[in-house]
MARBA-787504 format. One record per residue (C-alpha): residue number from 1; x, y, z. Coordinates in Angstrom, 1 decimal, always signed. Layout:
<recs>
(rec NUM (X Y Z))
...
</recs>
This chain:
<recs>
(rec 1 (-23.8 +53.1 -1.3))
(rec 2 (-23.0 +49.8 -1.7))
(rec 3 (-25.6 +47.0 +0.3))
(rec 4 (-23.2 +44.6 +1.7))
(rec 5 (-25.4 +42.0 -0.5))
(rec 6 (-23.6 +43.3 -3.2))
(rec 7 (-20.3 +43.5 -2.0))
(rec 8 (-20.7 +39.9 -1.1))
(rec 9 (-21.3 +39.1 -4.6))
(rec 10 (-18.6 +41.3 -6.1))
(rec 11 (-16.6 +39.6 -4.0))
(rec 12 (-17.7 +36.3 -5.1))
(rec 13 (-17.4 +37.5 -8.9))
(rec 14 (-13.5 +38.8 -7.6))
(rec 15 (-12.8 +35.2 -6.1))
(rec 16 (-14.2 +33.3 -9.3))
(rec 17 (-11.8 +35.7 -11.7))
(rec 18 (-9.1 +35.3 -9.6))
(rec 19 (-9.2 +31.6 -9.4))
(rec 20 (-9.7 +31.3 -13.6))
(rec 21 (-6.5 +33.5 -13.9))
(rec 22 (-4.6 +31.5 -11.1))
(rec 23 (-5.7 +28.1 -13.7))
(rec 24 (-4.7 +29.7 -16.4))
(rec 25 (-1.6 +30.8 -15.3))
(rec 26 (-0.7 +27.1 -14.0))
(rec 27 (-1.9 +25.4 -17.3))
(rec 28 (-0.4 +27.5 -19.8))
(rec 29 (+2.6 +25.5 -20.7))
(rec 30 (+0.6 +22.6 -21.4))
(rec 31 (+0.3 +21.8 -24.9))
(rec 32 (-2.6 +19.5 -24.8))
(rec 33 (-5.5 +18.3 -21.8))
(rec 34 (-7.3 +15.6 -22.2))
(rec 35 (-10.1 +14.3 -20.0))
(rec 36 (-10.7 +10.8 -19.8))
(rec 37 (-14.8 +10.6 -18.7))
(rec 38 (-17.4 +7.6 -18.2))
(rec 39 (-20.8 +7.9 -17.3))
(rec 40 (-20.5 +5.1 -14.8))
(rec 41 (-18.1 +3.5 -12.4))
(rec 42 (-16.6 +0.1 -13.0))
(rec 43 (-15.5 +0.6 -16.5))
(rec 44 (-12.0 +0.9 -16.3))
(rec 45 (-11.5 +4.2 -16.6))
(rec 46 (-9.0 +5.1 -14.2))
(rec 47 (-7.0 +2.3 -15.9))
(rec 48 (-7.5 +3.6 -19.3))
(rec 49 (-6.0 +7.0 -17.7))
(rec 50 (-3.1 +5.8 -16.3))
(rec 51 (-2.0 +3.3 -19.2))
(rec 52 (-2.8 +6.0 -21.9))
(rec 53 (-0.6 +8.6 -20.2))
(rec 54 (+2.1 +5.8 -19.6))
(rec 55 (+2.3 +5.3 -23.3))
(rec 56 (+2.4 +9.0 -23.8))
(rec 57 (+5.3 +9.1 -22.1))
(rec 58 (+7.3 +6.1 -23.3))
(rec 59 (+6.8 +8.1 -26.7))
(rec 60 (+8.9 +10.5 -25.4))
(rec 61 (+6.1 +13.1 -24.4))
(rec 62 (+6.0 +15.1 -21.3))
(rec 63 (+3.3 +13.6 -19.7))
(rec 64 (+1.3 +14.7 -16.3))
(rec 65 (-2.0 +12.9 -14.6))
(rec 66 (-4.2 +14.5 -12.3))
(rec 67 (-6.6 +12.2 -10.4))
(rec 68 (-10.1 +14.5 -9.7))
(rec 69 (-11.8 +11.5 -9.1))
(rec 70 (-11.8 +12.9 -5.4))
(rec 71 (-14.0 +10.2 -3.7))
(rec 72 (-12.3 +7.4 -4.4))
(rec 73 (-9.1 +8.5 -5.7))
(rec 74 (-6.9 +5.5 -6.9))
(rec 75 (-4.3 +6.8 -9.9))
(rec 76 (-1.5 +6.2 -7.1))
(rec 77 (-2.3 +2.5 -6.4))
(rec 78 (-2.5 +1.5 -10.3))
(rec 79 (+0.7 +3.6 -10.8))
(rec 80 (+2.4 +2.2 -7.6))
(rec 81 (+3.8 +5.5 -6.7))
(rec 82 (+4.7 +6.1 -2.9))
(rec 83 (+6.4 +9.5 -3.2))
(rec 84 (+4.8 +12.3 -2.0))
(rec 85 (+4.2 +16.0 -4.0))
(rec 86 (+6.3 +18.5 -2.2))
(rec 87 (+4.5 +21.9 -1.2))
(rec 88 (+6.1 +24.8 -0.6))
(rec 89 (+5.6 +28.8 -0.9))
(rec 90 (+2.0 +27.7 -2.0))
(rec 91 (+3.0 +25.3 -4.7))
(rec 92 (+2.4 +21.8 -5.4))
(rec 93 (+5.4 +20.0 -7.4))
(rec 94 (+4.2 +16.6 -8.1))
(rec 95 (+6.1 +13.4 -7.4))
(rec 96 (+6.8 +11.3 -11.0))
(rec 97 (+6.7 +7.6 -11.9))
(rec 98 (+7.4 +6.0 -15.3))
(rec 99 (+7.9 +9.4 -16.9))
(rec 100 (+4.6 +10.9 -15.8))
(rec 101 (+4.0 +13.2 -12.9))
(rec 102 (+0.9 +12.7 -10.9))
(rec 103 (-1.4 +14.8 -7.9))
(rec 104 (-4.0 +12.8 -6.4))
(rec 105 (-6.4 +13.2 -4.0))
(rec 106 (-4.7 +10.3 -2.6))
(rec 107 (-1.7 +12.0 -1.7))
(rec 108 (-3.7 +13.9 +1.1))
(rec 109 (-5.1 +11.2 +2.8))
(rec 110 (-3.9 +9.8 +6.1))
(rec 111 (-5.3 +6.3 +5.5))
(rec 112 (-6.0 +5.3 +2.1))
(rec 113 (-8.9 +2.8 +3.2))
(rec 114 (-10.9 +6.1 +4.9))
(rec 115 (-13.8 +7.4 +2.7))
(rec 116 (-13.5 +10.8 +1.9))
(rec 117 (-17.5 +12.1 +2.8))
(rec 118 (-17.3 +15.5 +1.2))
(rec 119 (-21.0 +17.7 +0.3))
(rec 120 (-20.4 +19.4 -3.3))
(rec 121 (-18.5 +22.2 -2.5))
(rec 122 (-15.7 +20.7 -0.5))
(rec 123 (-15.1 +18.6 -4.1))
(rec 124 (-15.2 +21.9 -5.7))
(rec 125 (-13.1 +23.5 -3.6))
(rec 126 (-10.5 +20.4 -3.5))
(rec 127 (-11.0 +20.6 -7.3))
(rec 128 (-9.9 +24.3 -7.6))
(rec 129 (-7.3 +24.2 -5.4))
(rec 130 (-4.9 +21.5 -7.4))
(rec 131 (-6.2 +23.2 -10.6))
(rec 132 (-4.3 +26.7 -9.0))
(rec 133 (-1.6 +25.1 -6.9))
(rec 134 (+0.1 +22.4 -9.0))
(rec 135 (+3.3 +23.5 -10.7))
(rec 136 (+3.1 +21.2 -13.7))
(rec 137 (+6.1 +22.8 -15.5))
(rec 138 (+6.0 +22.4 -19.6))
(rec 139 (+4.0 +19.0 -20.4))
(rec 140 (+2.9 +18.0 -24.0))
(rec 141 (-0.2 +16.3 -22.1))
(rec 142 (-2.4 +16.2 -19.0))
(rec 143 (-4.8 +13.6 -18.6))
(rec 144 (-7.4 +14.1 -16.7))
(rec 145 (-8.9 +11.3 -14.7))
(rec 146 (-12.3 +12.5 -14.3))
(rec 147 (-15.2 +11.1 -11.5))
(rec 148 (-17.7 +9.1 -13.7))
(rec 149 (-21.3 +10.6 -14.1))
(rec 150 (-22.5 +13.6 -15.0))
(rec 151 (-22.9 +15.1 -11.3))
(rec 152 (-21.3 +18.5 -9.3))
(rec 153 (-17.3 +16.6 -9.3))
(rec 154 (-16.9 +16.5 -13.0))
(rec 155 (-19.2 +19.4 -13.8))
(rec 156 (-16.5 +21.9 -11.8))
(rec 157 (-13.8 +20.4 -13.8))
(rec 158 (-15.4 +21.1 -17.3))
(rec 159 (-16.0 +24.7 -16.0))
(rec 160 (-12.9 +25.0 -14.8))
(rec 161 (-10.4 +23.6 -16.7))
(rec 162 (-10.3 +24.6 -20.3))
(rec 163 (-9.7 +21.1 -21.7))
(rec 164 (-8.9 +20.1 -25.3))
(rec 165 (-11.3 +16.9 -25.2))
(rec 166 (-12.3 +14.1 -23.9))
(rec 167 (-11.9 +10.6 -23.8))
(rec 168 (-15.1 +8.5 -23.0))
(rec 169 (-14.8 +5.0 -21.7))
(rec 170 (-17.3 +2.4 -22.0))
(rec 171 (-18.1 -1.3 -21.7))
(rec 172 (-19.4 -4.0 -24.0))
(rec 173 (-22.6 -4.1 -21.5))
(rec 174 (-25.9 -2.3 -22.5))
(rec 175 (-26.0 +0.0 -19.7))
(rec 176 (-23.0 +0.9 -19.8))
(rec 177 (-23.5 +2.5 -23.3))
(rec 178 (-26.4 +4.4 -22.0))
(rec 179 (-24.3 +5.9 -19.4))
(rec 180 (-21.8 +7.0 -21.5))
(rec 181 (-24.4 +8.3 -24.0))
(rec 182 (-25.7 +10.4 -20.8))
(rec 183 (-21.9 +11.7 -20.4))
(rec 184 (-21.4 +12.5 -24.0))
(rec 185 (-24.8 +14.5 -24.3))
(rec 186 (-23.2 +16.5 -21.0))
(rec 187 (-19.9 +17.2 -22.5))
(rec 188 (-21.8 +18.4 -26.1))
(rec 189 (-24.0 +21.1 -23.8))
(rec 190 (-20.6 +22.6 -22.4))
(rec 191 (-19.6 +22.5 -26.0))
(rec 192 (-16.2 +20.8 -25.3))
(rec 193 (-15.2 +18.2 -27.8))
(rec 194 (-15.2 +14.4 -27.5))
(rec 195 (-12.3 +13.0 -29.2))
(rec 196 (-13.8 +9.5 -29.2))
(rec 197 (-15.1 +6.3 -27.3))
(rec 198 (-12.9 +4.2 -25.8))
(rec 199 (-14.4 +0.3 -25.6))
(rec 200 (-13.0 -1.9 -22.5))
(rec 201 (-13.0 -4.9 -21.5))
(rec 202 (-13.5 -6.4 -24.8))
(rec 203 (-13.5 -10.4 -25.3))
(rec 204 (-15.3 -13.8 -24.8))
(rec 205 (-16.5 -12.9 -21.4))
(rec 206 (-18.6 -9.5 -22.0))
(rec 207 (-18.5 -9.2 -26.0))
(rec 208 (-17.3 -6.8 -28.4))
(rec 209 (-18.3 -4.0 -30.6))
(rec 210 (-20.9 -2.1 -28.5))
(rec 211 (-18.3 +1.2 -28.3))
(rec 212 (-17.9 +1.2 -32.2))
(rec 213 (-21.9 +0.7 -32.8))
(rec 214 (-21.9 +4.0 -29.8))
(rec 215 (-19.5 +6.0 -31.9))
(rec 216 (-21.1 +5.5 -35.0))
(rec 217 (-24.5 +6.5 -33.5))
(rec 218 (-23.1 +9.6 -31.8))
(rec 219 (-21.1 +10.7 -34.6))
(rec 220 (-17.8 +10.5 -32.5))
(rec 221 (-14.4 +8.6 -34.0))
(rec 222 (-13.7 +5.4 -32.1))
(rec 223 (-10.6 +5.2 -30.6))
(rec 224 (-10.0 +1.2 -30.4))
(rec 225 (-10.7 -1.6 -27.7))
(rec 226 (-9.1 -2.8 -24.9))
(rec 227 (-9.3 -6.6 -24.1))
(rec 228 (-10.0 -8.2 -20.9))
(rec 229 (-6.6 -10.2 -20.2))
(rec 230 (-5.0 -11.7 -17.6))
(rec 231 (-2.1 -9.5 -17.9))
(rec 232 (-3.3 -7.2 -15.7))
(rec 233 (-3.1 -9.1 -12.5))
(rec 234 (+0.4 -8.3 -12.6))
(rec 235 (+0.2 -5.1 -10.1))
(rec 236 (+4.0 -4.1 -10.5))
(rec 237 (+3.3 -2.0 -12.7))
(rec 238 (+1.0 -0.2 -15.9))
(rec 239 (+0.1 -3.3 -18.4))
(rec 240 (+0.7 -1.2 -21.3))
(rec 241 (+4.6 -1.4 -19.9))
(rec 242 (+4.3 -5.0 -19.3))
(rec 243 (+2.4 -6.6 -22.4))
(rec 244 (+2.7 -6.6 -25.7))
(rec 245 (-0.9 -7.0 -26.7))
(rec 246 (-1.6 -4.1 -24.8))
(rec 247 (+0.7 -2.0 -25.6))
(rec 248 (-0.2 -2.5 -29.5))
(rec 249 (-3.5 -1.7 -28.2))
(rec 250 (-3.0 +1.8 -26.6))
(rec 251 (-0.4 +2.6 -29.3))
(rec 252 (-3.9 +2.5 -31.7))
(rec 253 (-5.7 +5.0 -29.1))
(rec 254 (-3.1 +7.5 -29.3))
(rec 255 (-3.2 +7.1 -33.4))
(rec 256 (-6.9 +8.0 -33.0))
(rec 257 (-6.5 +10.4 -30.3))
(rec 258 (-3.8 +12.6 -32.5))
(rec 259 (-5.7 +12.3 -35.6))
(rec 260 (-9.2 +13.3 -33.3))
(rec 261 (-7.5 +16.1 -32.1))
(rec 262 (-6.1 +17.1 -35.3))
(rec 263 (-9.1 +17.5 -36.9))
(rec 264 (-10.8 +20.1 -34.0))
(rec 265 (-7.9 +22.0 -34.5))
(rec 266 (-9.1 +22.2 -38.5))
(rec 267 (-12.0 +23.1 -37.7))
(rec 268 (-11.4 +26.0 -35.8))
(rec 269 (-11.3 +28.9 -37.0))
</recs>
C-alpha cells in the first residue's frame, strides 16, 4: 500500500515530467536558444539582449526575447513596447516590436515602479509557467535575458530550458570579470556551452580588453566589444537600429555567435 509520503512524491515526480513535456512541446519549433548571462547586475546585459535580438531580426531571422529576469524585469522599457500578450485557452501569444516578439515579467505587473518580493519558488514557478504557456510559433532564435548571478532564478532556467548556449556579458572593471568567471564556472557544471564573452562598455571612461584577456583565460571565443557612446541616450528606440557604430558592432557578435555555435554542433556527436 502506498504511504501518502510517497504518493506525494510520485506526484511531484508526475508534475516535474509533465511540466518538461509541456517546455518541450512549446520550444520545439525553435531553431536556436540562446541565454544571454552575467554574473552581476549593472553590466548591460539586458541591453546586450535586446540589441542582439534586434539585429537578429533586421537579418531577416525570426526572432523572440523572453525577459526571466523576474525581479526587475525591464526588456519592455528598452524595447518601448506597450502592447500587451494576449492569453487565451491557456496560451500566451506575445505582443511584437521591431520584428521580435517579447514576454516579460513586466507585462504582468500593475505598476511597473512596484518591486516584485517573490521567495524562490514563486520565481520558479513564474519561470515555468511562461516556459509552458508562451506560444512562440516557429523562431530561428530566443534570447534569453537571464537574472545575473548564479542564484535559484537563473539556476531554474538552466534546468529547465534546454538552451543552445550562452552569452556572458561583462565589463572592463576587475570585479566584474570575477563575477562572470563565477557564472561561467556555473554554466560548465550544468555542462551547457558558453558561446563566448561579450565585453561592454568599452572606451576612455572604464578601459578595454579585460573580456578578451577573460576569454583567453577560460578558453571561451570572444565575441567583440560594445563601446560606451552617447548614442544610447536616445530612448526611441534599440541603438543597434539607430547607430551606425553600433550596429557594425553587434553585426561582429552575431559573426562570432554563428561561428561559436557552429563549432558545438561539430563537436557533437
Amino acid at each position: 500500500m502506498t504511504t501518502p509520503q510517497e504518493k506525494a512524491k510520485l506526484d511531484a515526480i508526475k508534475k516535474t515530467w509533465q511540466q518538461k513535456r509541456q517546455v518541450t512541446q512549446r520550444l520545439e519549433s525553435i531553431k536556436t536558444k540562446v541565454a544571454v548571462y552575467s554574473g552581476k547586475g549593472g553590466v548591460g546585459k539586458t541591453t546586450v539582449a535586446v540589441n542582439l535580438a534586434v539585429a537578429l531580426a533586421t537579418e531577416g531571422k525570426r526572432v523572440g526575447l523572453l525577459d526571466v529576469d523576474i525581479d526587475c524585469p525591464n526588456v519592455t522599457r528598452v524595447m518601448g513596447i506597450t502592447d500587451k500578450p494576449v492569453y487565451k485557452d491557456g496560451e500566451i501569444t506575445p505582443p511584437e516590436r521591431f520584428g521580435v516578439k517579447v514576454v516579460s515579467m513586466a507585462f504582468f505587473q500593475e505598476n511597473e515602479d512596484e518591486a516584485i518580493i517573490w521567495r524562490g519558488p514563486m520565481i520558479h514557478n513564474a519561470i515555468n509557467q511562461f516556459l509552458q504557456m508562451t506560444a512562440w510559433g516557429d523562431l530561428d532564435y530566443l534570447v534569453v535575458d537571464l537574472p545575473p548571478g548564479t542564484s535559484d532564478a537563473p539556476l531554474t532556467v538552466m534546468q529547465a530550458l534546454p538552451l543552445d548556449g550562452f552569452v556572458v556579458v561583462t565589463t572592463p572593471q576587475q570585479l566584474a570579470n570575477l563575477d562572470a568567471k563565477r557564472c561561467v564556472n556555473m554554466i560548465r557544471k550544468l555542462k551547457v556551452n558558453v558561446l563566448g564573452v561579450v565585453e561592454n562598455y568599452t572606451g576612455e571612461m572604464f578601459g578595454q580588453g579585460a573580456g578578451a584577456e577573460l576569454a583567453l583565460e577560460l578558453d571561451l571565443p570572444f565575441l567583440g566589444s560594445i563601446a560606451l557612446r552617447p548614442d544610447y541616450r536616445d530612448n526611441s528606440k534599440p541603438t543597434v537600429l539607430a547607430s551606425p557604430e553600433v550596429t557594425g558592432e553587434y553585426e561582429g557578435i552575431i559573426e562570432g555567435l554563428k561561428a561559436s555555435l557552429k563549432s558545438f554542433d561539430k563537436a557533437t556527436p
